[in-house]
C-alpha positions as CSV (number, residue, x, y, z in Angstrom):
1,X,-142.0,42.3,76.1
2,X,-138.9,41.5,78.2
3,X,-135.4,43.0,77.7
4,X,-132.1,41.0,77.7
5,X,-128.4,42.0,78.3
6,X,-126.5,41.5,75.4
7,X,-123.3,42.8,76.8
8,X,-121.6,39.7,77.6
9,X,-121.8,38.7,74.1
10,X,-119.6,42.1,72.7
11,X,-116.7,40.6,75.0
12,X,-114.1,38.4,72.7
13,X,-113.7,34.9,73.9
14,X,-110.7,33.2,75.1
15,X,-109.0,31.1,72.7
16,X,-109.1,27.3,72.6
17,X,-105.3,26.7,73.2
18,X,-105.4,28.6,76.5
19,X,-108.1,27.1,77.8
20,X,-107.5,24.1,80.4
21,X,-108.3,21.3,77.5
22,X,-106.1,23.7,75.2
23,X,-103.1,23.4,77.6
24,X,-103.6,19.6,78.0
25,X,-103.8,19.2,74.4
26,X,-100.7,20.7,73.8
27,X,-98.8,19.3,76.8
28,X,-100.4,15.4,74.9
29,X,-98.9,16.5,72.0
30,X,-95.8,17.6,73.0
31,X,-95.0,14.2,75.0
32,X,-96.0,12.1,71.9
33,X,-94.4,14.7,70.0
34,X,-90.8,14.2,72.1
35,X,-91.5,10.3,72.2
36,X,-91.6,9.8,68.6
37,X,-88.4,11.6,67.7
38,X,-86.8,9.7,70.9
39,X,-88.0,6.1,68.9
40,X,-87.3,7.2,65.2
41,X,-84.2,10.0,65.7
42,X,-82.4,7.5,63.4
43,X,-84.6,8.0,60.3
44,X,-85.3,11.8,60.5
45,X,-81.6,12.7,61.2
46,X,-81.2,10.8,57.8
47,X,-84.0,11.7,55.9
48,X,-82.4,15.5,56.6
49,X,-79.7,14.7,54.2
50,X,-82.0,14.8,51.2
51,X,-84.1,17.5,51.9
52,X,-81.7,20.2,50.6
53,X,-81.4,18.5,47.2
54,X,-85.3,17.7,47.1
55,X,-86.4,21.1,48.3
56,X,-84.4,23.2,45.9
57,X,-86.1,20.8,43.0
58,X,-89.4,21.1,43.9
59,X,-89.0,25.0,44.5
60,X,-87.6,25.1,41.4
61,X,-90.3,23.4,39.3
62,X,-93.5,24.9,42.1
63,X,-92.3,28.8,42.2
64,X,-91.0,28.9,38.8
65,X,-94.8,29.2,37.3
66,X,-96.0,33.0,37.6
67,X,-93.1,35.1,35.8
68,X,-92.5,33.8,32.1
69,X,-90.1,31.1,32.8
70,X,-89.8,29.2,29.9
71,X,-91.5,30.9,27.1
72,X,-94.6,29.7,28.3
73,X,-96.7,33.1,28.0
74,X,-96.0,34.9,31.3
75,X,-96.4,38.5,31.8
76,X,-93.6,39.1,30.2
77,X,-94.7,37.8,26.7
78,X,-98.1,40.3,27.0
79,X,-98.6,43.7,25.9
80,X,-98.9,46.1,28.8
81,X,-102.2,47.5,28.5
82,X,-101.4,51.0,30.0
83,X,-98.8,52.1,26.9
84,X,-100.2,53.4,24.0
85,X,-99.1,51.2,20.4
């Protein structure tokens, strides 16, 4: 029966990002990233102008749902278990 070292496998491993395809991954992104806001600055500087309206619409309809907003049987419209009746 042979032993084996098993102590290199207790040692964390490096991440993914900050290894050498990591870094050229991000640098690839980062360059396409740059070059597609260079080519279309146009239409995201003036798709901007709507997302305040849009976001405050969909936060209101997407965050309204857990506390009783509405009368549609939140917490609010339940007995609280821990008072006695």
């Amino acid at each position: 029966m042979s032993t084996h070292n098993h102590s290199d496998h207790d040692q964390p491993q490096g991440s993914f990002l900050m290894s050498r395809a990591g870094l050229g991954l991000i640098g690839f992104l980062a360059i396409g990233g740059f070059l597609l806001f260079t080519e279309h600055r146009a239409h995201v500087l003036g798709a901007l102008f709507y997302l305040l309206p849009f976001g405050c619409l969909f936060m209101h309809f997407f965050m309204h749902g857990g506390h009783g907003h509405g009368g549609r049987g939140g917490p609010r419209n339940q007995p609280d278990e821990r008072t006695p009746s």
